[in-house]
C-alpha positions in Angstrom: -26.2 212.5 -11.8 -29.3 210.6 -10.2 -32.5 212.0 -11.0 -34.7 210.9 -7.9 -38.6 211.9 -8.7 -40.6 212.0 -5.6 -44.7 211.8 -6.5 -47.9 211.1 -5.1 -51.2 210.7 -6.0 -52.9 212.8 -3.7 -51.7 215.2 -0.8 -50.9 214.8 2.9 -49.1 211.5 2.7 -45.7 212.9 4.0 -44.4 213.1 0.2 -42.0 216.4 0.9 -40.8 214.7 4.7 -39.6 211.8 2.6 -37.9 213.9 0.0 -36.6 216.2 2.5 -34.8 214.1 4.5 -34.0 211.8 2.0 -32.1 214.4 0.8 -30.3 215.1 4.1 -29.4 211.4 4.4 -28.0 211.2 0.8 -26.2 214.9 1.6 -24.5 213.0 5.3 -23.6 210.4 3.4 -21.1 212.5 0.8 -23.4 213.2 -1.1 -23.8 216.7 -3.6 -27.5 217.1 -3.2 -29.6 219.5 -5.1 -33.2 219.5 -3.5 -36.1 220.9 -6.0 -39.1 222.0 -5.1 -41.7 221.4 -7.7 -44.7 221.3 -5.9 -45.4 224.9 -7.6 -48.4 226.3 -6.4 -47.8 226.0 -2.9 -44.2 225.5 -2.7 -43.3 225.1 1.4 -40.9 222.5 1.4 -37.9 225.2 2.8 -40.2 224.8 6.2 -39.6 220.9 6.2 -35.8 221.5 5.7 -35.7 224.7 7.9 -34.5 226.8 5.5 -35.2 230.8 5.4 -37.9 232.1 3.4 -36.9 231.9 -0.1 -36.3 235.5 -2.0 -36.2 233.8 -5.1 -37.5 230.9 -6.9 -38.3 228.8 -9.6 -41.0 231.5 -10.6 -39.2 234.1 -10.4 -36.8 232.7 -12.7 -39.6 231.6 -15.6 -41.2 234.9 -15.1 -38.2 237.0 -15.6 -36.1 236.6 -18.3 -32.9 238.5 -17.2 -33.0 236.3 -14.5 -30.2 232.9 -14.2 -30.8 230.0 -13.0 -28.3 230.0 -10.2 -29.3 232.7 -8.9 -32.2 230.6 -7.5 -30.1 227.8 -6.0 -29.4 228.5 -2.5 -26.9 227.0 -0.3 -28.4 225.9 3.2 -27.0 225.0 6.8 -26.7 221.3 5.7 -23.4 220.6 4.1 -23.7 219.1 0.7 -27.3 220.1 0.6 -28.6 223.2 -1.7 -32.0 223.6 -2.5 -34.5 225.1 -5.2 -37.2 226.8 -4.1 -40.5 226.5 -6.1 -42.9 229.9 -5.9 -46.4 230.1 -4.6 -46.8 234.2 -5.3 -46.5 234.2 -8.4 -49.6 233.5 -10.5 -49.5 230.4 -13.1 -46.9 229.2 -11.9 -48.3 225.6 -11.1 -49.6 225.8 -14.3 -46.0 225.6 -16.8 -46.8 226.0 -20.6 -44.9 223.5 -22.5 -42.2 225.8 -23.4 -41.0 226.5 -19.7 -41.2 223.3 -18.5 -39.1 222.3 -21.5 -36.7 225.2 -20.2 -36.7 224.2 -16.7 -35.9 220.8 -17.5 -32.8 221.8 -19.5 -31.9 223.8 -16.9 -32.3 220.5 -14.4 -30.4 218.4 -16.7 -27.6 221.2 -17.0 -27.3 220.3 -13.4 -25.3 216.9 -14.0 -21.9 218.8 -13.2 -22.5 219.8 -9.9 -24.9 217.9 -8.1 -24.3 213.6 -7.4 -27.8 213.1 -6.6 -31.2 215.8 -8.0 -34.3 215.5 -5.9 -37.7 216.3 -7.2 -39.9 216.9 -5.0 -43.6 216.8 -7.7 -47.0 218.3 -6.7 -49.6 215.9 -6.3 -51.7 214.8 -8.9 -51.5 213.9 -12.4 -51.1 216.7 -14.1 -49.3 216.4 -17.5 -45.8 218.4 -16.3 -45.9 216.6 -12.8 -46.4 213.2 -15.2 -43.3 214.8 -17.3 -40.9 215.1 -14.8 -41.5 211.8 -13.1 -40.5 210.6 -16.5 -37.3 211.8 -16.2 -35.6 208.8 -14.4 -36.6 205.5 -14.9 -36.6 205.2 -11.1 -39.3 207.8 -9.9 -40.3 207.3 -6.2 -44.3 207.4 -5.5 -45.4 207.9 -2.2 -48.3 206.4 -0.5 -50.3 206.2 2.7 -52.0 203.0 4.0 -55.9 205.2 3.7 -57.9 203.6 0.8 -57.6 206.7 -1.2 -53.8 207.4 -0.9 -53.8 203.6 -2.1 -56.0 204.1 -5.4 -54.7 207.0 -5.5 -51.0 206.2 -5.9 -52.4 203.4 -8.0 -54.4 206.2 -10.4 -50.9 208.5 -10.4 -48.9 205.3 -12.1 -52.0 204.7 -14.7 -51.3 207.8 -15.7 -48.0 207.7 -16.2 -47.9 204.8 -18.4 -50.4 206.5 -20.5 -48.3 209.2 -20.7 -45.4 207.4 -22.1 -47.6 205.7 -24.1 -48.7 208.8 -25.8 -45.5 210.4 -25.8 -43.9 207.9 -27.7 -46.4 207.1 -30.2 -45.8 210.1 -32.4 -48.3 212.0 -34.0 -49.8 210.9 -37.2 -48.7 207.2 -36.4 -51.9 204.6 -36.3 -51.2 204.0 -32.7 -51.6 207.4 -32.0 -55.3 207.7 -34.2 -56.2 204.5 -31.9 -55.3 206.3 -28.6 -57.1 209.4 -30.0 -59.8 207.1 -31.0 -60.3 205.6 -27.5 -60.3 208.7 -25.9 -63.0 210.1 -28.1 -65.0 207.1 -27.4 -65.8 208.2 -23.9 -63.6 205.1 -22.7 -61.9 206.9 -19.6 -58.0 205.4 -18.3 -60.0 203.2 -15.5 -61.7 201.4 -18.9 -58.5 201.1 -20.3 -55.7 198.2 -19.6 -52.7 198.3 -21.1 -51.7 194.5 -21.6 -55.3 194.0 -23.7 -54.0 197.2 -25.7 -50.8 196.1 -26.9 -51.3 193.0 -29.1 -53.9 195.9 -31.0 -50.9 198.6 -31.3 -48.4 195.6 -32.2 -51.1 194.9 -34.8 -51.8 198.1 -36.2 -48.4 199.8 -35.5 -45.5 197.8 -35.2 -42.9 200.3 -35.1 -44.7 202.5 -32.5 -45.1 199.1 -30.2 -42.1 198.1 -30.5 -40.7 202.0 -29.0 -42.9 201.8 -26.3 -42.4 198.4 -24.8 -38.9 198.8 -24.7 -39.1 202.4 -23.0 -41.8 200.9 -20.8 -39.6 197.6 -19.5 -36.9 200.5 -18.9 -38.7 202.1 -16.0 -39.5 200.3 -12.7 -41.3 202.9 -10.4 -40.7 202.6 -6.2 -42.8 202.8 -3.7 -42.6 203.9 -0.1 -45.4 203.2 2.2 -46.0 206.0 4.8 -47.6 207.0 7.9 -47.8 203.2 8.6 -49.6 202.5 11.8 -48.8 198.6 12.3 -47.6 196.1 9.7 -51.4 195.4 8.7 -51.0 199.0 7.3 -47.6 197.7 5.3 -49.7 195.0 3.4 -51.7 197.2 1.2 -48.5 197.7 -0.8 -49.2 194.7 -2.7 -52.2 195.6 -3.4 -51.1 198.6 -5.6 -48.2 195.8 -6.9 -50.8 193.7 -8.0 -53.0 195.9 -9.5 -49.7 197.4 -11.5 -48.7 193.8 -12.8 -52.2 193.2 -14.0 -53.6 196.2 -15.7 -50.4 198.2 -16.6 -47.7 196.1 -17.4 -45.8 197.4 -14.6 -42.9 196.1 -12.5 -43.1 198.1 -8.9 -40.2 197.7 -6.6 -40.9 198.1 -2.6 -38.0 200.3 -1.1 -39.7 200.0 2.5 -41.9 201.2 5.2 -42.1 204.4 7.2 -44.3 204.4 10.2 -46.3 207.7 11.4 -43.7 209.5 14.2 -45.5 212.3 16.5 -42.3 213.3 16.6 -42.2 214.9 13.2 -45.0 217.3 14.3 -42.2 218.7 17.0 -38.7 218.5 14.4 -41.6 220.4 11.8 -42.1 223.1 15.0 -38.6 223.3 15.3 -37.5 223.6 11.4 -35.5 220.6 11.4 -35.4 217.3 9.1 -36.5 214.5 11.7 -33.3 213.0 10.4 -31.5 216.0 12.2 -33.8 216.3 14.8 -34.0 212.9 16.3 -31.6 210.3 14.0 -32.6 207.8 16.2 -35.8 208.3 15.8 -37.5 205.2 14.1 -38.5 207.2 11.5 -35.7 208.6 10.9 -33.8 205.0 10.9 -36.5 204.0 8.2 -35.0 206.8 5.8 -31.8 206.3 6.5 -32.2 202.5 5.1 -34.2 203.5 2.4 -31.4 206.2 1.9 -28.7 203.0 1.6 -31.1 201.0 -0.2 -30.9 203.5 -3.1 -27.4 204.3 -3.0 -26.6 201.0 -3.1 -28.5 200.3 -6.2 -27.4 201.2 -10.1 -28.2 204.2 -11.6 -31.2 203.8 -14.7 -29.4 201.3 -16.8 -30.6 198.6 -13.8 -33.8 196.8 -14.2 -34.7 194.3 -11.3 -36.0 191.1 -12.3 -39.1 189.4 -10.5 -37.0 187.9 -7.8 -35.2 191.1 -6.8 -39.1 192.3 -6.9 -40.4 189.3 -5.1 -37.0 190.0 -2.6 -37.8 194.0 -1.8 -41.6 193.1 -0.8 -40.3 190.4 1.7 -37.3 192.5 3.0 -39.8 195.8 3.1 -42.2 193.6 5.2 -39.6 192.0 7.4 -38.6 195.5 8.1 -41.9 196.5 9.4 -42.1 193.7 11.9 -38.9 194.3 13.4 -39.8 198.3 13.1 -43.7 197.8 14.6 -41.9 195.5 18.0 -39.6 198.4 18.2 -42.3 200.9 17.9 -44.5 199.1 20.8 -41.3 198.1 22.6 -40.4 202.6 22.5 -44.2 203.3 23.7 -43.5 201.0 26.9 -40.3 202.5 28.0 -41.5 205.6 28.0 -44.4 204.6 29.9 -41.9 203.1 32.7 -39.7 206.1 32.5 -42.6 208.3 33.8 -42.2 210.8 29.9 -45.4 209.4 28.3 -48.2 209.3 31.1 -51.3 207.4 31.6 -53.6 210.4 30.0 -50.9 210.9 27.2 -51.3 207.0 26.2 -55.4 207.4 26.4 -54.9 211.0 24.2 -52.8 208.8 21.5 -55.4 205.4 21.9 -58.4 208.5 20.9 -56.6 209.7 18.1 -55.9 206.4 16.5 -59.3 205.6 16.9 -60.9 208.7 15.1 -58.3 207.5 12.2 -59.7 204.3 12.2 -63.0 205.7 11.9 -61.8 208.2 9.6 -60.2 205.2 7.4 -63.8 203.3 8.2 -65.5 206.2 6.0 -63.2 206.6 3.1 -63.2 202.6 2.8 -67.7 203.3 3.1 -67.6 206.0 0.1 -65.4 203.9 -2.1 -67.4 200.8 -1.7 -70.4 202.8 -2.8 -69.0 204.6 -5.3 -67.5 200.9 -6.5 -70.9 199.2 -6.3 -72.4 202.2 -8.4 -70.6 201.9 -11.3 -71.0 198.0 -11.1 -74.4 199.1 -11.6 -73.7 201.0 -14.3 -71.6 198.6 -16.0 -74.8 196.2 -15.8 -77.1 198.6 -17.0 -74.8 198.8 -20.2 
């Protein structure tokens, strides 16, 4: 069975209409698909796929112990598709203890029989379980947006992940573990904190512990998808969160494409339909279904892509959003000839690009100041 985690580091950058209709794509291509919703806490991915409103969920069943698992997976109109509800009425349930998250992932894993491909769609944020169940393939997706924050954002959600592993396989008692403890009692935060100056200290100190987890570490190679993508300027920020990955983490972050913003997943949302089902044509729908291919067509966790397949996937994922920003400008001017998109429609869709642009304009302001104030501080010290 592959495990396909779907993260990112901050909300409202399309995360559940990725992993929604990834999962139809995968489910229309012969797929089983089991789709999981584990944004618990405000579960609403059944509204992205059109399903009913859920009886049952994944609350109900770690808050009732005659409960079984099953019970809460539900079939749905999509053949090959079933799906998991999360729960957002039940109280603490965004918040797992460690012994029902360790239940709920045994009862994922139990899964293996019956499902080809499992589909985690995570909460946003970096919160220890949502860091935990990324970690359950070495090939979790993270999702970003082009907007500064979604960027250091996605960026702040994989720093956190590899100090997750970190800690989780440096076991207690062990001297790497005392110097992790250490640092963190020092006040040095994880933005102080780069792994590839750490290492050659834990190799020093704690051989056994480094050598654990290196190895688990050059297992895992994280992808990203690039989202609400407004032209291929937008696409280009993606090595910027490469980059950053490579330098201070150690990382190795493979590109499975970009996905440009679609007006028409407001109306398929309205309508309770995947996009994919809604309007396959639909360029965005054409961008999952070759990210959709791209990871079908790749090995399961045992495959680790070297720098060239790395190097390869950033040039084919910028290629792609050439040829998918000419088709996107090509779309705007037929339907400008064909009399469906008007003059006053074009002018309504110029004015809202332009209040995201001067939306962008102000997140980019507040994290140069915030940037140039703890420069500050760092001089100060």
């Amino acid at each position: 069975m592959r495990i396909i985690p779907i993260a990112s580091g901050k909300g409202g950058v399309g995360k559940s209409l990725v992993s929604a209709n990834l999962a139809v794509s995968f489910a229309q291509a012969g797929q089983r698909v089991i789709l999981v919703d584990l944004d618990l806490g405000a579960s609403n991915l059944h509204l992205v796929i059109g399903h009913h409103s859920p009886q049952m969920g994944i609350g109900t069943f770690l808050n009732n112990t005659k409960s079984k698992f099953a019970d809460v997976i539900a079939d749905t109109d999509i053949r090959g598709l079933r799906f998991i509800p999360g729960d957002n009425e039940i109280p603490g349930t965004a918040n797992l203890t460690v012994n029902q998250r360790k239940t709920l992932v045994r009862q994922l894993l139990a899964l293996k029989d019956d499902a080809d491909i499992l589909i985690l769609d995570l909460g946003a944020g970096t919160h220890q379980s949502i860091l935990d169940f990324f970690l359950l393939s070495n090939q979790g997706i993270i999702v970003s947006a082009p907007a500064v924050t979604a960027v250091l954002n996605a960026y702040v959600f994989l720093k956190n992940t590899v100090f997750r592993l970190m800690f989780s396989t440096c076991a207690k008692g062990s001297p790497a573990r005392a110097y992790l403890e250490q640092k963190r009692k020092d006040g040095a935060g994880h933005h102080k904190l780069y792994i590839p100056k750490m290492l050659p200290e834990i190799r020093k100190i704690d051989p056994e512990s480094y050598k654990k987890f290196k190895e688990r570490l050059d297992e895992i190679h994280p992808r990203l998808i690039m989202n609400m993508v407004e032209d291929p300027k937008g696409a280009d920020v993606a090595m910027k969160i490469r980059r950053s990955c490579e330098e201070y983490l150690d990382l190795k972050l493979e590109h499975m494409g970009v996905i440009y913003r679609d007006t028409l997943q407001d109306t398929a949302l309205a309508s309770r339909l995947p996009i994919t089902l809604y309007k396959p044509q639909s360029l965005l729908s054409q961008a999952i279904y070759r990210i959709a291919d791209k990871i079908l067509e790749s090995p399961q966790d045992e495959y680790t892509p070297d720098d060239k397949q790395i190097d390869d996937s950033f040039q084919e994922a910028e290629m792609e959003a050439e040829i998918d920003f000419d088709s996107k400008m090509g779309y705007v001017e037929d339907l400008l000839h064909s009399g469906a998109m008007s003059h006053s429609d074009l002018i309504e869709t110029v004015k809202s690009q332009q209040l995201e642009i001067s939306k962008l304009k102000k997140e980019n302001n507040f994290i140069k100041l915030k940037l140039t104030r703890a420069l500050q501080q760092g001089f100060k010290v």
